[in-house]
N, C-alpha and C positions, 0 to 999 in steps of 0.2 A: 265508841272509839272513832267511827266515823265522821261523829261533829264535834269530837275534839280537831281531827286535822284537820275541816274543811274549818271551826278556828282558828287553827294556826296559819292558813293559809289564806284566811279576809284577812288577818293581822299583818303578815308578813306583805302582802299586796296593798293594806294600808298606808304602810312606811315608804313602801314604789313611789304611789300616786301622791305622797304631800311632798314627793320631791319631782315631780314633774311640771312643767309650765302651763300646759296645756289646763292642770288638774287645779293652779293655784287657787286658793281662795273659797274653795270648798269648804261647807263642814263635815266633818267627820261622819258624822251620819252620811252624808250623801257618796264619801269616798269611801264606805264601808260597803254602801250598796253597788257602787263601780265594781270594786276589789271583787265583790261575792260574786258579779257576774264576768270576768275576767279567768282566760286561762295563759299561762305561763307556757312558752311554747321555746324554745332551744335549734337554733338553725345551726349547720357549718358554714365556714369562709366558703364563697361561692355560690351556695346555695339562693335559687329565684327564687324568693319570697312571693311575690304576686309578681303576674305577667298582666304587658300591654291589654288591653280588650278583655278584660278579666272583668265578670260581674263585682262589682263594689258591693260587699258583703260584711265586711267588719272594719275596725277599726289598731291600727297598730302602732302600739308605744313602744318603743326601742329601751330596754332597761340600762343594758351595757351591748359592746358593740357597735360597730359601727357598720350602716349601709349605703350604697351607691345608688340613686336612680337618675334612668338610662333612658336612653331612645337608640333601637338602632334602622337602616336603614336597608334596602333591599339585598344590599351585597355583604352585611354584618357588620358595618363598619359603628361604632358606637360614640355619641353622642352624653358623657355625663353633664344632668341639669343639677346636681345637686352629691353633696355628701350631708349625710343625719347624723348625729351621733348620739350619746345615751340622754334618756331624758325629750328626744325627740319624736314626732309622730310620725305615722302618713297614712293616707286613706280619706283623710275627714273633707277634703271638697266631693268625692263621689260620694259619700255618704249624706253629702247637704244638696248636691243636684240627680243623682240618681244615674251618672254617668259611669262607664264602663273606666274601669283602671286606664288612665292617659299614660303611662309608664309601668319601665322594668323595673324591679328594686330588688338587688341582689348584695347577700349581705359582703359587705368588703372583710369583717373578720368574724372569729365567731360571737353569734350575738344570741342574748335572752331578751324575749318579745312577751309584752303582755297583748295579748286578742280581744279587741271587744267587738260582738255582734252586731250588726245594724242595728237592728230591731232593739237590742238594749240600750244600745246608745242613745238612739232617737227617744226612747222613752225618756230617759236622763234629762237631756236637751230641752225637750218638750218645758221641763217644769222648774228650768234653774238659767237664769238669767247671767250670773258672773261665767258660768259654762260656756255661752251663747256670746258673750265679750269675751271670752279667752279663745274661742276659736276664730272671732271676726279678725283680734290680732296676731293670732297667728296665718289666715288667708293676706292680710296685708305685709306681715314680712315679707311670705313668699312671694310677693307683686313687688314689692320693694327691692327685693335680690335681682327679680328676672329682669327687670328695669335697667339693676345697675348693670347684669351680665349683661345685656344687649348694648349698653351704650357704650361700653368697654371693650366689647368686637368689632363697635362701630367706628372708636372713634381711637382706640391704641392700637400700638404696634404688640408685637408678640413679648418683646421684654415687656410693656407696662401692664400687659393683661397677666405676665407671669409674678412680677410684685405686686400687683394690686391682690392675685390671688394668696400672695402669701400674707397679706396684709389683713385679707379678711379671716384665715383659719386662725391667725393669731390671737391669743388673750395675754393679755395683761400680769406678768408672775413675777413678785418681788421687783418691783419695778420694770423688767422686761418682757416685751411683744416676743411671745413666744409660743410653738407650734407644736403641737405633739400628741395631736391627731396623726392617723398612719394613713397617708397619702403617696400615692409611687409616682414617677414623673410617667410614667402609662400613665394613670389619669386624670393628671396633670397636664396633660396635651389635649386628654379626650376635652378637657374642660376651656380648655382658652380657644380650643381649634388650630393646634400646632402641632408639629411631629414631637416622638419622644426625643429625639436629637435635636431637635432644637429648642425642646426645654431644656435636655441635659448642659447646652450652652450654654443658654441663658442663666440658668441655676452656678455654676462653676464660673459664670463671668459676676454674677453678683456678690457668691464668697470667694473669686478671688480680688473683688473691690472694695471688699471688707463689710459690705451693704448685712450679708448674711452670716452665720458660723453654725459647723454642726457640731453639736457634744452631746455625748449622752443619750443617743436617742430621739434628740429634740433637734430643732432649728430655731434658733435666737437672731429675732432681727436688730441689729446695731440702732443706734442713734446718727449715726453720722450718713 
């Protein structure tokens, strides 16, 4: 009865991993043997997932859900480098230098996490070459992102860092650049390095110039 479930449970962790980026390109066999050493782990909104200076121990895919990682500084005050969302990783640079967790990552809503162990992972890695280009591209987005946020703090004003972040949560739907990821203007300020007042500004000064529109749940950026 036993290894009926923990079949049901390679299979269903099968279907996870051929829809994740990280995982593309795999054969079956190899995302069977992931799935078998993987456990299925369930946080609430808010919940620290891994802390700062935290040994680098496993590896973790974001199923559904979304999470925040953070830096804060001696008085609390917090720093977001990033939003993840399903289908996303994190962990895999300490797991490839041996370095202590560089950030907080606390889940923004509630999220299901698949966990993979160092020690299995590495083993993985070890013997599969499209594994080993699918993480090299994914350490270059994230060098590619922090690139763009630095030159964005460097060289815009608080409006153009507040469009350009909307520009990037944005995807493409029925012909519209639109947002509907669940982002609050709290960390939307933590992220450009502005008050919430003066995203709330900014935000009300864009949909009242027609630039943005909310409906629905979503934010729809205009063409004009």
């Amino acid at each position: 009865m036993q290894a009926k479930k923990h079949q049901a449970n390679a299979g269903a962790g099968l279907t996870l991993l051929q829809k994740i980026p990280l995982f593309a390109g795999l054969p079956d066999a190899q995302l069977e043997q992931i799935a078998r050493m993987a456990v299925s782990r369930k946080v609430a909104r808010h919940t620290t997932i891994v802390f700062v200076g935290d040994r680098t121990d496993a590896l973790f895919v974001i199923v559904s859900g979304s999470a925040k990682v953070l830096n804060r500084d001696a008085e609390g005050n917090e720093v977001i480098l990033t939003l993840l969302g399903s289908g996303e990783c994190f962990g895999e640079m300490g797991l490839i230098d041996g370095s202590p967790r560089s950030a907080d990552v606390v889940a923004n809503e509630n999220c299901e996490l698949l966990v993979i162990a160092k020690a299995d992972f590495t083993n993985v890695l070890a013997g599969n070459v499209d594994l080993c280009l699918n993480i090299m591209k994914s350490l270059v987005l994230r060098l590619r992102e922090a690139n763009r946020k630095i030159e964005s703090l460097a060289l815009m004003d608080v409006y153009g860092r507040v469009a350009k972040l909307l520009l990037d949560f944005s995807v493409e739907e029925n012909g519209l650049r639109v947002i509907r990821r669940k982002v609050t203007k709290q960390d939307m300020a933590k992220m450009v390095g502005a008050s919430r007042e003066m995203v709330s500004r900014v935000m009300k000064d864009l949909e009242g110039s027609g630039y943005i529109r909310v409906e629905q749940g979503r934010i729809v950026l205009t063409e004009d």
